[in-house]
MIPARO-602371 format. One record per residue (C-alpha): x, y, z; residue in one letter. Coordinates in steps of 0.5 Angstrom, whole numbers, plus 2048, in hexadecimal, padded with zeros to 3 digits. Example, Ala and Ser with C-alpha at 12.3 -4.5 7.8 and 13.67 -1.06 7.14 Angstrom:
! MIPARO-602371
<site u="819" v="7F7" w="810" resn="A"/>
<site u="81B" v="7FE" w="80E" resn="S"/>
This chain:
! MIPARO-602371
<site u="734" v="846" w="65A" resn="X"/>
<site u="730" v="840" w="657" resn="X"/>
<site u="734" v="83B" w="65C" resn="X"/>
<site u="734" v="83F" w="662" resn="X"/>
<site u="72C" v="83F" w="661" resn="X"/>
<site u="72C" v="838" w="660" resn="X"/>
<site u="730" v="836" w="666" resn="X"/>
<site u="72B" v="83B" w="66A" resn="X"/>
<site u="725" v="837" w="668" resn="X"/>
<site u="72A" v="830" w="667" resn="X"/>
<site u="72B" v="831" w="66F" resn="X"/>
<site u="724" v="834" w="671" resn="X"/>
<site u="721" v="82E" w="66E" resn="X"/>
<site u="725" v="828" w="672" resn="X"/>
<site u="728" v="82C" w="678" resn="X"/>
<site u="722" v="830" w="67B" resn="X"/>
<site u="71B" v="830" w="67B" resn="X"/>
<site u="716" v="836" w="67A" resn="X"/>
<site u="715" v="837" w="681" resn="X"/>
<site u="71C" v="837" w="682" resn="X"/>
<site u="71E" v="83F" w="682" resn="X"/>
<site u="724" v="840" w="686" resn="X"/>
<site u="727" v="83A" w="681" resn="X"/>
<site u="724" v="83D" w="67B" resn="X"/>
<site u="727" v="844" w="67D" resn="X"/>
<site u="72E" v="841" w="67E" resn="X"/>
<site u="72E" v="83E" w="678" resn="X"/>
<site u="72C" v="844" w="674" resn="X"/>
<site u="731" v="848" w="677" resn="X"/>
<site u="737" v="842" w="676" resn="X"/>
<site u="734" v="843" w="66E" resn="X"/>
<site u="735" v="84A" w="66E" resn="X"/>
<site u="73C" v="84B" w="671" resn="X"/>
<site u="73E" v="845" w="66C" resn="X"/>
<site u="73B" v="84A" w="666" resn="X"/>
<site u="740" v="84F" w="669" resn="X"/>
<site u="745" v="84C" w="669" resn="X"/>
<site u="744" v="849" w="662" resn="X"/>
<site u="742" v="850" w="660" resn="X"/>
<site u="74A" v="853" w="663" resn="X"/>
<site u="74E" v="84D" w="661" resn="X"/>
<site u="74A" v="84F" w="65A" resn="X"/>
<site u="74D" v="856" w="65A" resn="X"/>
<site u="753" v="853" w="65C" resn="X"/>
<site u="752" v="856" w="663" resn="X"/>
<site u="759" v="855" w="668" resn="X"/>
<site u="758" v="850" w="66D" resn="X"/>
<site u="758" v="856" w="672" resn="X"/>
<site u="752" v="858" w="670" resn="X"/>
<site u="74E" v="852" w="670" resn="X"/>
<site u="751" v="84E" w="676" resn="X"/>
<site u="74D" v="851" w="67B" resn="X"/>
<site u="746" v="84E" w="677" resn="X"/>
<site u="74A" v="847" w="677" resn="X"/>
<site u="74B" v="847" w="67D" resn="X"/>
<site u="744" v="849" w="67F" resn="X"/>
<site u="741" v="844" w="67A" resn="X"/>
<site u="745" v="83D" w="67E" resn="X"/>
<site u="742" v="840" w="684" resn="X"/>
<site u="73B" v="840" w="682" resn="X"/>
<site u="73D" v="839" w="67F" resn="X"/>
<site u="73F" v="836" w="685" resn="X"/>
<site u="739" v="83A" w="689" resn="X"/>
<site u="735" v="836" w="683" resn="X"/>
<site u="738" v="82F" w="685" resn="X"/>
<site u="736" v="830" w="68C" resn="X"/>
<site u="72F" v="830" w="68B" resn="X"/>
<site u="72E" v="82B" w="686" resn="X"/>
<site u="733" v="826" w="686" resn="X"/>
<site u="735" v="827" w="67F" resn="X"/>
<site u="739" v="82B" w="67B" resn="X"/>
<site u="737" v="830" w="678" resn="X"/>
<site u="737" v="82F" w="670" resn="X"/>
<site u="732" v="82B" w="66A" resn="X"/>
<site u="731" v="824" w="66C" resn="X"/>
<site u="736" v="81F" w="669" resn="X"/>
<site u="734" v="81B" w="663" resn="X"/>
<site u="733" v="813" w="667" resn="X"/>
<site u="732" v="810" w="660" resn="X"/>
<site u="739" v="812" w="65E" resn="X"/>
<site u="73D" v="810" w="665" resn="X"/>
<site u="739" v="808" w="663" resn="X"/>
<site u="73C" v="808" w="65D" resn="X"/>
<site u="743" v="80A" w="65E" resn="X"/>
<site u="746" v="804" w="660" resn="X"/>
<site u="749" v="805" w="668" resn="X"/>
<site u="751" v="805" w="669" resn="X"/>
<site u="751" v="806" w="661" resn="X"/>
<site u="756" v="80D" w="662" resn="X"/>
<site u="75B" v="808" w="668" resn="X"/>
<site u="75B" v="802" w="663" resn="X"/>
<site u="75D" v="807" w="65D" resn="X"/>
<site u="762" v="80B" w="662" resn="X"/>
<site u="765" v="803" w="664" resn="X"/>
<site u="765" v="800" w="65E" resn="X"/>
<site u="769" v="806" w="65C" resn="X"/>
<site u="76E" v="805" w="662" resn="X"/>
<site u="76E" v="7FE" w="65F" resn="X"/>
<site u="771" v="7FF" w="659" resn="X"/>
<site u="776" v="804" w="65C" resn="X"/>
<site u="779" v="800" w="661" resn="X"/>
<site u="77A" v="7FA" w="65B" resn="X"/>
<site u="77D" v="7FE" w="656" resn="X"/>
<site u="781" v="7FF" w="65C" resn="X"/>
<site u="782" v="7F9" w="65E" resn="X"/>
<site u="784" v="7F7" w="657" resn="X"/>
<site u="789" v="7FC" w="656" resn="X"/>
<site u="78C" v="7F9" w="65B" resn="X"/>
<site u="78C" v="7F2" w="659" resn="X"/>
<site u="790" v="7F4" w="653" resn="X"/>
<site u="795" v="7F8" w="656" resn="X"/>
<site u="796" v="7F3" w="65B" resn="X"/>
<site u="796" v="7ED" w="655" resn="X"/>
<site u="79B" v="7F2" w="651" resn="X"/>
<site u="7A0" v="7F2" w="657" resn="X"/>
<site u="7A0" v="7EB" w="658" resn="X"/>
<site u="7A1" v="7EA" w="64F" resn="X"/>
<site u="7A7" v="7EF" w="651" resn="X"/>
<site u="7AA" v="7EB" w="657" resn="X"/>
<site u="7A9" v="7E5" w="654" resn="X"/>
<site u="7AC" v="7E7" w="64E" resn="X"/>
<site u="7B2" v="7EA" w="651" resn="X"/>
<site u="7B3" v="7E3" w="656" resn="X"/>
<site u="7B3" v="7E0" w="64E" resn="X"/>
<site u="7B9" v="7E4" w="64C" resn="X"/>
<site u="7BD" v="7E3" w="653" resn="X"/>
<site u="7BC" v="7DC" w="653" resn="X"/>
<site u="7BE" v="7DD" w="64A" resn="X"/>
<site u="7C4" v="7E0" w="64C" resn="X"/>
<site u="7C5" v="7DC" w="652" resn="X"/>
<site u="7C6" v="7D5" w="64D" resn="X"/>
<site u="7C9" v="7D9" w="648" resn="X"/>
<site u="7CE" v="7DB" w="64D" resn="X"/>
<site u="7D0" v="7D4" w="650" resn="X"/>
<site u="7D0" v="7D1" w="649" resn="X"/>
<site u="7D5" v="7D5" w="647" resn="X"/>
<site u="7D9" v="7D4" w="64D" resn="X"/>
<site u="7D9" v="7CD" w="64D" resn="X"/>
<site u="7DF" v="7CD" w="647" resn="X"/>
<site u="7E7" v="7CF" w="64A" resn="X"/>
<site u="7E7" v="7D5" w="648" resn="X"/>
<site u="7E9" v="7D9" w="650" resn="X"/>
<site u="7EF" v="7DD" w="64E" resn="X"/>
<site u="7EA" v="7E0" w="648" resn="X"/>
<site u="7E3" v="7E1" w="64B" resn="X"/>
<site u="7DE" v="7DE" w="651" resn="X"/>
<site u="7DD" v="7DF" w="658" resn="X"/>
<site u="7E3" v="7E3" w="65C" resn="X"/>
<site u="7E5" v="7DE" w="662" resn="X"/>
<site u="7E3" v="7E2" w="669" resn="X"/>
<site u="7E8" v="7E8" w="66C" resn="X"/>
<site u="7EA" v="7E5" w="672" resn="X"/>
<site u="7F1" v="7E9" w="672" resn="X"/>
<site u="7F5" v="7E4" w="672" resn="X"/>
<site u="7FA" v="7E7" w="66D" resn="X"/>
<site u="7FD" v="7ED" w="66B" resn="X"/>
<site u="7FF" v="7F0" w="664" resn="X"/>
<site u="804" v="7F4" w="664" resn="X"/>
<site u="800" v="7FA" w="660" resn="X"/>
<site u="7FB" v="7F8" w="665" resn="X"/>
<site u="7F5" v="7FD" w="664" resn="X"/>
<site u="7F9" v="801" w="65F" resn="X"/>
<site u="7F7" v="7FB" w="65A" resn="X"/>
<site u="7F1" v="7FC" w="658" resn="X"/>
<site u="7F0" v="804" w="654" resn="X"/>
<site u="7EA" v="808" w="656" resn="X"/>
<site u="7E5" v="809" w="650" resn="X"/>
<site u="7E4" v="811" w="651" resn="X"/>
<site u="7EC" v="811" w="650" resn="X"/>
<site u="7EA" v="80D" w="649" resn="X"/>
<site u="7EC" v="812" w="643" resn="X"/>
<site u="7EE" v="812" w="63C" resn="X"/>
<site u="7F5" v="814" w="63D" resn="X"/>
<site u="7F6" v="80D" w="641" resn="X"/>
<site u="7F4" v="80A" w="63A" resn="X"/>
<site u="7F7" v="803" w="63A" resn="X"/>
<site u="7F8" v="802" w="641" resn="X"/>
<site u="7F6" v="7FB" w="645" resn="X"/>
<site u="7F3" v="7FC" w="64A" resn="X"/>
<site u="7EE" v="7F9" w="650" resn="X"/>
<site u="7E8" v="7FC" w="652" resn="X"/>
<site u="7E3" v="7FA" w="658" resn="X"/>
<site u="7DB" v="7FC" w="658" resn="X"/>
<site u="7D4" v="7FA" w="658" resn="X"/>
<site u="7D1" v="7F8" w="651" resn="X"/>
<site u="7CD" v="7FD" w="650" resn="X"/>
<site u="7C9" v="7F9" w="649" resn="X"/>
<site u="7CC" v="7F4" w="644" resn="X"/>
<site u="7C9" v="7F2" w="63E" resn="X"/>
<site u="7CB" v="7ED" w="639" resn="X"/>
<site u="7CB" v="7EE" w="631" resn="X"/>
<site u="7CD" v="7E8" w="62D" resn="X"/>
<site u="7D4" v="7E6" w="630" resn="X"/>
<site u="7D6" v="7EB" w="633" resn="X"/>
<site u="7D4" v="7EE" w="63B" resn="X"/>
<site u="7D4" v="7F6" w="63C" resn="X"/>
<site u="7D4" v="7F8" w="644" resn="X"/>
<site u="7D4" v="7FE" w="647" resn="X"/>
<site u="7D8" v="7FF" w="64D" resn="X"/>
<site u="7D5" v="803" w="654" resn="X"/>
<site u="7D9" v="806" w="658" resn="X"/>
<site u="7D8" v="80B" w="65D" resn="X"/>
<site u="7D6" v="811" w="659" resn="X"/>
<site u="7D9" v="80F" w="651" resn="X"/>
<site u="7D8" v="80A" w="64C" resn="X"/>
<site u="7DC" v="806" w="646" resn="X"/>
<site u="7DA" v="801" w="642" resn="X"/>
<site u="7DD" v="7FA" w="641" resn="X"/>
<site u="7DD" v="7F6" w="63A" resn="X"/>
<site u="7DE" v="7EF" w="639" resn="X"/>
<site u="7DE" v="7EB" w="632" resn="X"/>
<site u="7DF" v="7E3" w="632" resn="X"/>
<site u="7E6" v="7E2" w="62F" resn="X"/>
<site u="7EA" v="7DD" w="62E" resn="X"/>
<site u="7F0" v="7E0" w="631" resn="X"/>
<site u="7F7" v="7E2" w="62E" resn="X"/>
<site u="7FE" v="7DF" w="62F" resn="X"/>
<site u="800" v="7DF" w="636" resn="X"/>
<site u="7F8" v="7E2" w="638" resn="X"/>
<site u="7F3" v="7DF" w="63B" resn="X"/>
<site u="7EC" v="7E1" w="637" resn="X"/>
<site u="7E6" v="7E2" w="638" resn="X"/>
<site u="7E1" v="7DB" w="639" resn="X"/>
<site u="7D9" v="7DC" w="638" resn="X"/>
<site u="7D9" v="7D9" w="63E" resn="X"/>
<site u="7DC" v="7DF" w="641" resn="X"/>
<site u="7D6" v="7E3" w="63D" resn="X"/>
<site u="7D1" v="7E0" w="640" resn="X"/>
<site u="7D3" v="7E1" w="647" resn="X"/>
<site u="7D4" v="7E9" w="646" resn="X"/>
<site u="7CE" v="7E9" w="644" resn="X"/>
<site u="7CB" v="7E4" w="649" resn="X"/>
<site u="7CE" v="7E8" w="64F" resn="X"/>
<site u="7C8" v="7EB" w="653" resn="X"/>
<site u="7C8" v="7F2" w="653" resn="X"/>
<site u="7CC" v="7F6" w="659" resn="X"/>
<site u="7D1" v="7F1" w="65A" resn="X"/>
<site u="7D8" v="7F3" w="65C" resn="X"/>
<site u="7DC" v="7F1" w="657" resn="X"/>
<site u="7E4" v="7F2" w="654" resn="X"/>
<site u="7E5" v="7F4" w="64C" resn="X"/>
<site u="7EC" v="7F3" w="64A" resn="X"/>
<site u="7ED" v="7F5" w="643" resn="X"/>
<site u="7F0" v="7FA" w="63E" resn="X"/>
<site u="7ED" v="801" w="63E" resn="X"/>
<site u="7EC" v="804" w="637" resn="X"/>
<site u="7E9" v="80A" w="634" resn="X"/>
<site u="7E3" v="808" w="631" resn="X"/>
<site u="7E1" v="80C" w="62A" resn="X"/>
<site u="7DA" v="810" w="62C" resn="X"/>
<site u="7D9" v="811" w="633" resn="X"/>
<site u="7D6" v="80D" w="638" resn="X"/>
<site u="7CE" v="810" w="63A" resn="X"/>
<site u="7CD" v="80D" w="642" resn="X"/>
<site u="7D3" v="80D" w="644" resn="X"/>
<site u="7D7" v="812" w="648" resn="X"/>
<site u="7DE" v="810" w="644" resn="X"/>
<site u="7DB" v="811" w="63E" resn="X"/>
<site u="7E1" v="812" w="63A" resn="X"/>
<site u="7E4" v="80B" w="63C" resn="X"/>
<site u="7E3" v="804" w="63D" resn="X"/>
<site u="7E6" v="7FD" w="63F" resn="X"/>
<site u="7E7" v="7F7" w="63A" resn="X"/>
<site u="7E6" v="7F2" w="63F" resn="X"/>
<site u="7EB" v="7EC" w="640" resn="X"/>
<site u="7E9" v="7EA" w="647" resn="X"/>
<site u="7E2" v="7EB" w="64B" resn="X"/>
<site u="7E2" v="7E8" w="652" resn="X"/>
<site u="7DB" v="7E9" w="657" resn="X"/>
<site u="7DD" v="7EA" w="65D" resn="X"/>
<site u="7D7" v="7EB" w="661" resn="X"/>
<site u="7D1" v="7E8" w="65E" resn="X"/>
<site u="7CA" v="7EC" w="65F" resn="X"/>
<site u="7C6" v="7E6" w="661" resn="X"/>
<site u="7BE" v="7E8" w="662" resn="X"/>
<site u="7BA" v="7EC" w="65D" resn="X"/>
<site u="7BC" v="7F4" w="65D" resn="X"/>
<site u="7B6" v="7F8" w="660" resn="X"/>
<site u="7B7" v="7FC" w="65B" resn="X"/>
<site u="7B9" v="7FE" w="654" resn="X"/>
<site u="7BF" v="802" w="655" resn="X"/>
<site u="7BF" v="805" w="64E" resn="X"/>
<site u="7B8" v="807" w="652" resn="X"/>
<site u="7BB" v="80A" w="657" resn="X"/>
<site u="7C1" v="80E" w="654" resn="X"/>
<site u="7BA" v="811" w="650" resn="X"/>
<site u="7B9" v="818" w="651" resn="X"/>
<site u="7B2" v="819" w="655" resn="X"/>
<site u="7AF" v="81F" w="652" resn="X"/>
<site u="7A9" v="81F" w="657" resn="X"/>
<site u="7AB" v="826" w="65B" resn="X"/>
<site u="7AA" v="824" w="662" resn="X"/>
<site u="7A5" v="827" w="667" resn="X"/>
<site u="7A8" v="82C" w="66C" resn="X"/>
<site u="7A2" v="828" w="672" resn="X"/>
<site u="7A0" v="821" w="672" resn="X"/>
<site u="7A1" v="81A" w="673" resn="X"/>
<site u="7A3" v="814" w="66E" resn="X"/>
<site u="79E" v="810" w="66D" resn="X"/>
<site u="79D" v="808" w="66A" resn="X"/>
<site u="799" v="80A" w="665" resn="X"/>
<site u="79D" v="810" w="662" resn="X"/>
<site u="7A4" v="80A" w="663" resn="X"/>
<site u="79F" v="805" w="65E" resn="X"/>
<site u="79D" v="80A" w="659" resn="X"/>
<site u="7A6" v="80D" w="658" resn="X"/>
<site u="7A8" v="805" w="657" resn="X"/>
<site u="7A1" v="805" w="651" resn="X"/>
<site u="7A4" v="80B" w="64F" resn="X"/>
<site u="7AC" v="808" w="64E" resn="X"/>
<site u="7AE" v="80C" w="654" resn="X"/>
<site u="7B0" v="809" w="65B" resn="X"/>
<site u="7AD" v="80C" w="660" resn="X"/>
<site u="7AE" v="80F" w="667" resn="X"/>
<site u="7AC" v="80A" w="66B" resn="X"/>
<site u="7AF" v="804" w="667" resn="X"/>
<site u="7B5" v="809" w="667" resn="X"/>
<site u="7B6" v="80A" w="66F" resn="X"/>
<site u="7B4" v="802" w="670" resn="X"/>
<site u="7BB" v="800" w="66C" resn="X"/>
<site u="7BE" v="806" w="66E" resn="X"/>
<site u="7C5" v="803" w="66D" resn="X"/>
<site u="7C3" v="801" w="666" resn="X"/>
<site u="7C1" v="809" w="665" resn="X"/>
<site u="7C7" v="80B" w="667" resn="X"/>
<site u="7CB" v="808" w="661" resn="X"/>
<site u="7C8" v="80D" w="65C" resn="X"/>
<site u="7CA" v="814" w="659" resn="X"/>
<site u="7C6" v="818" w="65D" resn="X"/>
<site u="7C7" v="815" w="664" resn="X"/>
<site u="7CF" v="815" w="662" resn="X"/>
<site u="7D0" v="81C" w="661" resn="X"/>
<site u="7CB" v="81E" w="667" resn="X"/>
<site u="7D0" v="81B" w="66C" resn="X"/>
<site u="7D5" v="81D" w="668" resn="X"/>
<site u="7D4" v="825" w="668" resn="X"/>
<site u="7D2" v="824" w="66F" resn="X"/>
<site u="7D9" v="821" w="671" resn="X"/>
<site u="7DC" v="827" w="66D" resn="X"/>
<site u="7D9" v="82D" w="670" resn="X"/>
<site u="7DB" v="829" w="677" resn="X"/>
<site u="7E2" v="829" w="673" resn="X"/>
<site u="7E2" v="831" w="672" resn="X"/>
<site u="7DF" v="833" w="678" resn="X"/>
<site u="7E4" v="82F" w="67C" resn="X"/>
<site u="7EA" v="832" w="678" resn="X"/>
<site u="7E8" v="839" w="678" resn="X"/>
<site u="7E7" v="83A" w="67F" resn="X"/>
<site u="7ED" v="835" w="680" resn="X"/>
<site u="7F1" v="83B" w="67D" resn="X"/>
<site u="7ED" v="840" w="67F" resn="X"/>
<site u="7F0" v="83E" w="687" resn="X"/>
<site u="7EA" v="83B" w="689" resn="X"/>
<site u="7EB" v="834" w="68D" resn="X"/>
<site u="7E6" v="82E" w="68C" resn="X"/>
<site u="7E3" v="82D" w="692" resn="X"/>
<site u="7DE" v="827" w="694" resn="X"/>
<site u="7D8" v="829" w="699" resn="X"/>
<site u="7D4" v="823" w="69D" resn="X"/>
<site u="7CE" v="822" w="69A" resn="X"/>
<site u="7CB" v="81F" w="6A0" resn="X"/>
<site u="7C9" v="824" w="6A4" resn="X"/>
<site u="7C5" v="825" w="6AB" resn="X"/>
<site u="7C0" v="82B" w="6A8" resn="X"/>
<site u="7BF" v="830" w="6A2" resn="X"/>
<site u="7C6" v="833" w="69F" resn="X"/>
<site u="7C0" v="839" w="69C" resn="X"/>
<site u="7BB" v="83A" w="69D" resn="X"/>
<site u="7B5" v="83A" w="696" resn="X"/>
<site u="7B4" v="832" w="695" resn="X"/>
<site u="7B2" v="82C" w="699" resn="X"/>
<site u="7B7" v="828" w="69B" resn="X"/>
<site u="7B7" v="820" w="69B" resn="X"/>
<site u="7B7" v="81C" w="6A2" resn="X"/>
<site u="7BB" v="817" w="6A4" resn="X"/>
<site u="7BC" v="813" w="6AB" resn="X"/>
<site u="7C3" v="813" w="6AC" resn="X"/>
<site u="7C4" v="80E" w="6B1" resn="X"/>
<site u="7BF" v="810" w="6B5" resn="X"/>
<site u="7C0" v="818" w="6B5" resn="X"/>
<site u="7BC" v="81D" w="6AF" resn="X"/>
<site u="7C0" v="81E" w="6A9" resn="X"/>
<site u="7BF" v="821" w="6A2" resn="X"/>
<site u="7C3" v="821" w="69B" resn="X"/>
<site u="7C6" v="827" w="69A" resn="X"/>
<site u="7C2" v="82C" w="695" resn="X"/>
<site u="7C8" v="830" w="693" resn="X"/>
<site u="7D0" v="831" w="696" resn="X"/>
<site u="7CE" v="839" w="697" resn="X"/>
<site u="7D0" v="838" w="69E" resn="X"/>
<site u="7D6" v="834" w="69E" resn="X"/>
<site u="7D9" v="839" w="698" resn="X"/>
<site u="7D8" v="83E" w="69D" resn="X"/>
<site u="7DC" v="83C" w="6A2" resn="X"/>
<site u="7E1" v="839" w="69E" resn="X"/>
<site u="7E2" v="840" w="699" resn="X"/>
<site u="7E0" v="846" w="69E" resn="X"/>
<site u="7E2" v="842" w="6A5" resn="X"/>
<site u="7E6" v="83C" w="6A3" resn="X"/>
<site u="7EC" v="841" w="6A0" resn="X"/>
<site u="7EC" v="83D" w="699" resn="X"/>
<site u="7E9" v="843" w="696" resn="X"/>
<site u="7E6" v="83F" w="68F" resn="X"/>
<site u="7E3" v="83A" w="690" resn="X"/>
<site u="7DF" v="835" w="68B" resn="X"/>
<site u="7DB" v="82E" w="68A" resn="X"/>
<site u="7D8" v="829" w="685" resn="X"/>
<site u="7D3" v="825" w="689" resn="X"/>
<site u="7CC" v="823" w="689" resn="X"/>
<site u="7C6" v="828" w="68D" resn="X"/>
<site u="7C0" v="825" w="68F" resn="X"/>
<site u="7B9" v="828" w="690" resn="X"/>
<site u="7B3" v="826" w="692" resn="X"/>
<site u="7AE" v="829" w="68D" resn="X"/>
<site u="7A9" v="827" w="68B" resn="X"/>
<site u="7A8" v="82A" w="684" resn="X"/>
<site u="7A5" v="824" w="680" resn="X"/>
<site u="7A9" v="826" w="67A" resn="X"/>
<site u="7AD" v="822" w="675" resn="X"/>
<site u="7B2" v="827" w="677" resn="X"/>
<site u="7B2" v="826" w="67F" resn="X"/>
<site u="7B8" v="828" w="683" resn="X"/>
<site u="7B7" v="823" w="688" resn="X"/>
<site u="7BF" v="821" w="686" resn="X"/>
<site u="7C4" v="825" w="682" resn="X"/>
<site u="7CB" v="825" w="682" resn="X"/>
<site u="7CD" v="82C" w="684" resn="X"/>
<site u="7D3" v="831" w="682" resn="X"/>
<site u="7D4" v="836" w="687" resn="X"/>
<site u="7D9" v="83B" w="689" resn="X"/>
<site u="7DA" v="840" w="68F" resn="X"/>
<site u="7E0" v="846" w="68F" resn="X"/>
<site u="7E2" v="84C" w="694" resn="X"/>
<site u="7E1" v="852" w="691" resn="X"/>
<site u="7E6" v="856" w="691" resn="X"/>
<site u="7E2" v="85E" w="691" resn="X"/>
<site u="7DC" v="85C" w="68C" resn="X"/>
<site u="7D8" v="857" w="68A" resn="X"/>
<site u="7DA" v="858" w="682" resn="X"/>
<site u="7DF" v="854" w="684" resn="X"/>
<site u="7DA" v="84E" w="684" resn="X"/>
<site u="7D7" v="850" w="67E" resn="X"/>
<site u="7DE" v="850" w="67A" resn="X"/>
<site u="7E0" v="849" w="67C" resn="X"/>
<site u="7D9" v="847" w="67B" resn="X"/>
<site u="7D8" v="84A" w="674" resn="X"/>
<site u="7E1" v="847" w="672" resn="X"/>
<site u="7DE" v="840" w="674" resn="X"/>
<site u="7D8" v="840" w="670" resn="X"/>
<site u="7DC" v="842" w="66A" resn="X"/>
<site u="7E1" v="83E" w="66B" resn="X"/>
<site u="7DC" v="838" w="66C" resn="X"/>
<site u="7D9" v="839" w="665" resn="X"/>
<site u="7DF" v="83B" w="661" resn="X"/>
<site u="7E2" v="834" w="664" resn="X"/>
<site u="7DB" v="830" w="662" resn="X"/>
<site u="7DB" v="833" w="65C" resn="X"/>
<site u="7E3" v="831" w="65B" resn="X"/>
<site u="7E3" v="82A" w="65F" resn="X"/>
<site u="7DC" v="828" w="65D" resn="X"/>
């Protein structure tokens, strides 16, 4: 109550006049409204119950304003506005910004400068192994090691493809055996005079060692040279391994082939991987542990803080998407994909289905429940099929086949916005008579889907 009359005699004092009693009447009621808010607000009053005097008190404020010129309140204290520097909150505010905006600009300096010690560090070691490998080729040791000459069929083995051994078939039973085999160099590293290598190919792994010897009677051995340059052969170069497969005496961690190993007596690179990897692919063979959002966009920066983080990540991994493909991962995708395609194919086939192929392009919508995508074809509308439901209509009801099935893409014209789109997918679709009821659909339907997964489950 003190400041409220303060405020009264504050405000009478610099605002109104003695003579003034129109102004001094609204002052006094904007004064005793403020007490009874205050007073409500105090006694923890609802908002509905003091609004209306709010409401009430800025009207007459506004009625107050109208009359004087100025605002209804005590008088600013001038002295206090002069020695307060102007601009001192913007200059505070700017400084600040400032400061972000270097910190900024310096993380970005060192991630930028970390990149190019990486890259040069990684041209140093290509460029190492690249001088490595030509010393090592200038002595006449071709029928051993070196480069491959290039595959130009001009001539024919009478074992042909049959010469070179798969190295998923590589088991401890085969204990002894020569054998060659082909793959991409997944790492080398050399350990005193010896080179361990680990083969690549396609979803399995071996390991292959060579130690320098001077050879027995009647063969040839292992020359340092011929060390140096496995160890020199940049990584996912295609290379051919001929050797002795033994049984090591603990198994071997990282590769599939765990219980086996080849004692090399020849290496010959066949392909050699000229530019620097994009990544590693020890990186990309890595597990990603990040669980991926349903909704959203792969931006640059979540790319960088992946490779910082010693994974690679989607961005890199679609830009070098033919390098991507070579892992595990990706191996296996395609692979269950081309089975379930198998399964549904030989359940159906024997099941009295006939594959069928309908068009995909198209002079309007097969169905309806989806955009479609339009093209010109030669000058008259066109659009891609978004479903072979017609065709298998009339092919199975009309056509007289009965059963009829089809692996083929389906486009859509959806604009979902998801990592997970339909725009494209390749669809398994099938179409049958029924006979008297529809559990005959579902018969064959629940069969196949067993079948499919007992078949994954077996093949895979």
């Amino acid at each position: 109550l003190d400041a409220i009359n303060k405020l009264i005699t504050d405000t009478m004092s610099n605002e109104a006049t003695p003579s003034d009693s129109a102004i001094a009447e609204l002052t006094s009621q904007i004064a005793t409204l403020g007490a009874s808010i205050a007073s409500a607000k105090k006694e923890n009053k609802t908002k509905e119950e003091w609004d209306p005097l709010l409401k009430q008190m800025l009207a007459l404020k506004i009625e107050y304003k109208e009359k004087t010129g100025k605002e209804y309140g005590p008088a600013k204290d001038s002295s206090k506005e002069a020695t307060k520097p102007k601009g001192e909150d913007n200059q505070e505010a700017s400084d600040k910004n400032k400061e972000k905006r270097a910190k900024k600009a310096a993380e970005k300096a060192a991630r930028e400068e970390k990149k190019r010690k990486q890259r040069e560090e990684r041209e140093a070691r290509e460029r190492e192994k690249l001088e490595n490998l030509a010393k090592a080729s200038s002595e006449d040791w071709s029928k051993v090691f070196g480069d491959a000459p290039m595959i130009q069929s001009k001539s024919k083995s009478e074992e042909g493809a049959a010469r070179w051994t798969k190295i998923g078939t590589l088991a401890k039973e085969m204990e002894g055996r020569k054998v060659l085999v082909r793959g991409h160099l997944h790492t080398s590293r050399g350990v005193g005079k010896g080179a361990f290598v680990l083969l690549r190919s396609s979803l399995f792994t071996v390991q292959c060692v060579a130690f320098e010897s001077s050879g027995k009677e009647g063969q040839a051995g292992i020359p340092s040279a011929m060390i140096k340059y496995m160890t020199g052969v940049p990584v996912e170069s295609i290379v051919d391994v001929y050797g002795t497969l033994t049984v090591p005496k603990n198994p071997v961690e990282g590769a599939t082939q765990s219980n086996v190993e080849i004692q090399v007596e020849a290496f010959h690179c066949v392909h050699k991987a000229t530019a620097a990897m994009p990544f590693q692919m020890e990186d990309a063979c890595r597990p990603d542990l990040v669980k991926e959002t349903d909704v959203g966009a792969y931006d640059h920066e979540a790319n960088q803080s992946a490779a910082e983080g010693g994974r690679v990540g989607q961005e890199t991994r679609l830009d070098h998407r033919w390098i991507d493909l070579r892992t595990p991962a990706n191996q296996s995708i395609f692979r269950v994909q081309s089975m379930v395609c198998t399964l549904f194919r030989e359940y159906l086939l024997s099941q009295n289905f006939v594959e069928i192929h309908t068009p995909k392009l198209l002079s309007g919508a097969s169905e309806g429940g989806a955009d479609v995508f339009t093209l010109d074809y030669f000058g008259k509308p066109a659009c891609l099929s978004m479903s072979p439901q017609l065709h298998k209509q009339m092919a199975a009801a009309c056509g007289g086949f009965e059963r009829v099935f089809e692996i083929g893409p389906v486009f859509r014209a959806e604009n979902s916005n998801t990592r997970r789109h339909l725009c494209e997918f390749t669809g398994l679709d099938m179409e049958m008579a029924i006979m008297e009821h529809y559990d005959e659909v579902l018969d064959v339907l629940g069969d196949l889907f067993v079948y499919i997964f007992d078949g994954l489950k077996e093949r895979c």
